[in-house]
N, C-alpha and C positions, 0 to 999 in steps of 0.2 A: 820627690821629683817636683821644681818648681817651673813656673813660664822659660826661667832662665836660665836653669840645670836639668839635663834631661833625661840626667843620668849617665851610666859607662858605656847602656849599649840602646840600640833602638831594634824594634821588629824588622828594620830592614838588615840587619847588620846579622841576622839569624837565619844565617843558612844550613840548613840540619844535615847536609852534604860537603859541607866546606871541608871537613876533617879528608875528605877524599882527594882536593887537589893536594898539589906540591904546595903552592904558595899558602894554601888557605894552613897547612903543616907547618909553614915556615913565620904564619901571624900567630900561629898557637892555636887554631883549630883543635879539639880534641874528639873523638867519638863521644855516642851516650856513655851517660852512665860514669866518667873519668874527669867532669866537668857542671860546672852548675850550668852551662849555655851552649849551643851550636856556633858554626861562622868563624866569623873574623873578628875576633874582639877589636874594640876602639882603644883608643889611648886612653888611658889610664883618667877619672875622675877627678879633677880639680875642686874641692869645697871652695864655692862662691866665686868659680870663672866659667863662665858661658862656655858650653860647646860651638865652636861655629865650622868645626867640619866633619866628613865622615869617611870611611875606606871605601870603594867600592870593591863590589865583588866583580872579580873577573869570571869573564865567559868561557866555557870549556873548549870553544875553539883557539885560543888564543894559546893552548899549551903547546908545546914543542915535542914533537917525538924522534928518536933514531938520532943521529950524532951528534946532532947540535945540543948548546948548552939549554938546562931549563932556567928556566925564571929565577930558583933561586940560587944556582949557580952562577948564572951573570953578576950578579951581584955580590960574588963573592962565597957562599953559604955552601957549607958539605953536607951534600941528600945524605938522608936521616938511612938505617938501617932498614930493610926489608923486616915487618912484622906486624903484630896486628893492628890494623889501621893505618899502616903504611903503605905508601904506594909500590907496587910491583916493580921489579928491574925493566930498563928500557925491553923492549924487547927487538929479538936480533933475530936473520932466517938463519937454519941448523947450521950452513955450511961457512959461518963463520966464526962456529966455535971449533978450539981446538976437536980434531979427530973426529969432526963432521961428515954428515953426508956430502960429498962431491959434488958441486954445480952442472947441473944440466946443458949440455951446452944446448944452445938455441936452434930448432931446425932452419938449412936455408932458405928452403920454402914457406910461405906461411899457410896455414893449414894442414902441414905434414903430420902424420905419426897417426897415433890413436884416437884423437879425441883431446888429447892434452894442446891447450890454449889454440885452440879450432876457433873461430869463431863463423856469424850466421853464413850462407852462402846468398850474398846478396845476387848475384849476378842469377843464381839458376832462381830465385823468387821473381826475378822481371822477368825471364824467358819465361817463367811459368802464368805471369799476371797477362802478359802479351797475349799468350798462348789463349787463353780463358777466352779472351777480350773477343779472339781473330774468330772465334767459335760460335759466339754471341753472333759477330755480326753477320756472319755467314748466312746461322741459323735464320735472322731477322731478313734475311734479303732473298732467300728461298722461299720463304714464308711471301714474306709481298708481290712474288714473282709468281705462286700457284694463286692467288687472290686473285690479281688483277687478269690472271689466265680465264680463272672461272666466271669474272664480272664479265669478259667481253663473250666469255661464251654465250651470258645468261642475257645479257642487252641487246650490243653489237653483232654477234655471231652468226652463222647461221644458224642455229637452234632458235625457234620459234618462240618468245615468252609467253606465259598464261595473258598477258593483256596488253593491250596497245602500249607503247614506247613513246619520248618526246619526239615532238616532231610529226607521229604516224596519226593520220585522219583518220575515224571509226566511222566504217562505214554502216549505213542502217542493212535489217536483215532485210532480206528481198521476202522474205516470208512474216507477214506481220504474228505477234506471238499469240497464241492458242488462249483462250479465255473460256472460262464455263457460260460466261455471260451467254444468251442467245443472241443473235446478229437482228437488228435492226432494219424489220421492212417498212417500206412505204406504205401508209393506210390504201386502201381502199379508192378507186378511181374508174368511172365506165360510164363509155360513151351510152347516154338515151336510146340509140339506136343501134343497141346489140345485145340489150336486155330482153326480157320475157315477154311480151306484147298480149295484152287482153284485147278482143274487138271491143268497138272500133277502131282503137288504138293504131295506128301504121305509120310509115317513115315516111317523111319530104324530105328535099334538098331545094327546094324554092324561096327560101328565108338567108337573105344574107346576115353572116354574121355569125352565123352558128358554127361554133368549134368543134362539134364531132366529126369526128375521119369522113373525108368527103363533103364535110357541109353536109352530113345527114342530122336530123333531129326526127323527136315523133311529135307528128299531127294526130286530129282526129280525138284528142283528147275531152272535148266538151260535150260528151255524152253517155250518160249512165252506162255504166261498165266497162267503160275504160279504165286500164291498168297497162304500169308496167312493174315489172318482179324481177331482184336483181338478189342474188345470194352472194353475200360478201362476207370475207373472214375477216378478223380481227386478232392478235397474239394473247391481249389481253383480255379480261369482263372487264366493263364498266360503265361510264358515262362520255359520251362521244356526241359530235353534231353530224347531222347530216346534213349537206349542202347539195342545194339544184338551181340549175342554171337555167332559166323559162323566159318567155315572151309571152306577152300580150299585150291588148288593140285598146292601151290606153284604160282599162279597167282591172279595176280588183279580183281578182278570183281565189281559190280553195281546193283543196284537194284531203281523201282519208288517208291518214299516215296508218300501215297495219307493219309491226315488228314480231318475227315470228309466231303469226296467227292470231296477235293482239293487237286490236287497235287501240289507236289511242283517244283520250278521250277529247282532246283537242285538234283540229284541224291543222295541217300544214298551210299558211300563209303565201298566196303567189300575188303580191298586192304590187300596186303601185309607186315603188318605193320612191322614184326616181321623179315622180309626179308630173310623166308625160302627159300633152294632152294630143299629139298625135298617133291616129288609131293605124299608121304603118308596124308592123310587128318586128319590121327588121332593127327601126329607131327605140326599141322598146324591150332590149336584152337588159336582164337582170339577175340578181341571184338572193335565195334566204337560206334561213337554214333553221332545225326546229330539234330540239335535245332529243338521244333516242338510247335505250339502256342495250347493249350489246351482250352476250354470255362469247367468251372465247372459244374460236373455232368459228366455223360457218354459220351466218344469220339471213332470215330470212326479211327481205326491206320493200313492203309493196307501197303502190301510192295508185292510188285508184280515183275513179271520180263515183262518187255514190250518193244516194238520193239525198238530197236539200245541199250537195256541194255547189259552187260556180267554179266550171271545167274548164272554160275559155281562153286556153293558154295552150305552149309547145312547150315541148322538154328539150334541152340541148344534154346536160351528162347532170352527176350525182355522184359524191364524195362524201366518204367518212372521214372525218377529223375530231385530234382529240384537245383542237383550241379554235384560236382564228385563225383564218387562212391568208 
């Protein structure tokens, strides 16, 4: 085999099935085994002239069945006898061989008979797809219709919902809510003139100015063994001021601070804070206040005037607190 001889036949020319058609019979295809090759053989090899064409093979659809001629009858050529590796006789339906079964006649309905050539039943698969369909949407529309029954019951309705609605204002409770905290009193607050009075000690109302009910306050305070005693509660123990509202004629004075039966060791301050120098007593309202340790529950608050004090002052009231006032 040269560039220019390619020989008799090529790998396309080898079809190991060709012995099967009519025509591939009619090129000299032969079965294995009765043949050096499969196919179509080519024409015949030429020494020292080019091949320059080839057969092709034909397609199995391209053969002819039932009356018409085949391939290589058109052309003139007598199909080969039926045998091995021959192709089969045409083939024909029974009834038109001699002494055949008899033709069927045709039902005039179609779909009649048994099952013989029936085909699908289109029309009852749409009545039935319909059918499905009309069920579906039934179902889906009873279903939206108990929904939006039960929303209007649970919003709009008259049924009451667990909490306020859009729209509905919350009102506050009229009852403010229960707390374990204890409730928050006012410290401690009394008029001078309704406390405990030690002699001399005793009430005026001649002093303008003075805030106790009525304009009363106590006089008489500027001489040894004057007191007055005021028992006051507290929620808490601790550290608290005690505040007193006093007058006096333009000088400094003093007084013993005693907190449940202990005094203290420093003096309550009734000074001049205000650094009048008119000795009217009513121009001459002020107040101090001096730390006092309290235990919870009722204490006892005395303020007295005792030896080496300056007593020279009125009492208007007296307040526990536990800041400034």
């Amino acid at each position: 085999m040269t560039a220019a001889n390619n020989g008799g036949t090529t790998p396309e020319d080898d079809d190991p099935f060709g012995y099967l058609y009519e025509d591939g019979q009619a090129a000299g295809a032969t079965p294995p085994g009765q043949s050096r090759g499969y196919g179509y053989p080519g024409p015949a090899a030429q020494p020292g002239v080019p091949r320059t064409s080839y057969n092709q093979v034909r397609t199995v659809g391209e053969r002819q069945y039932g009356g018409g001629p085949s391939h290589g009858q058109a052309h003139g050529q007598v199909p080969p006898q039926q045998g091995y590796g021959q192709p089969t006789a045409q083939y024909a339906a029974p009834e038109t061989y001699p002494g055949g079964a008899p033709a069927r006649p045709a039902s005039p309905h179609p779909g009649a008979g048994h099952g013989g050539g029936r085909g699908p039943n289109t029309k009852g698969l749409l009545f039935g797809a319909i059918a499905v369909v009309a069920v579906v949407v039934i179902g889906i529309t009873a279903a939206l219709v108990t929904s939006g029954g039960d929303d209007d019951k649970a919003g709009g309705g008259t049924q009451p919902s667990g909490g306020p609605t859009a729209g509905e204002s919350v009102k506050p409770s009229e009852d403010p809510p229960k707390t374990d905290k204890p409730e928050e009193t006012a410290l401690p607050k009394q008029d001078a003139a309704t406390l405990q009075l030690g002699a001399p000690a005793q009430l005026g109302t001649d002093i303008e100015g003075a805030e106790g009910t009525g304009g009363a306050f106590v006089t008489g305070f500027n001489a040894v063994g004057a007191s007055v005693t005021w028992k006051a509660s507290v929620q808490e123990a601790g550290e608290y001021r005690l505040y007193v509202r006093y007058a006096i004629p333009a000088q400094d004075a003093n007084a013993t601070l005693t907190i449940n039966g202990k005094a203290n060791s420093n003096p309550i301050g009734l000074k001049n804070f205000i650094g009048s120098s008119d000795p009217e007593l009513e121009k001459n309202w002020q107040t101090t206040w001096a730390p006092v340790n309290l235990k919870k529950g009722a204490n006892e608050i005395k303020i007295s005037c005792e030896q080496g004090n300056q007593c020279n002052a009125v009492l208007d009231w007296l307040q526990v607190s536990d800041g400034a006032l």
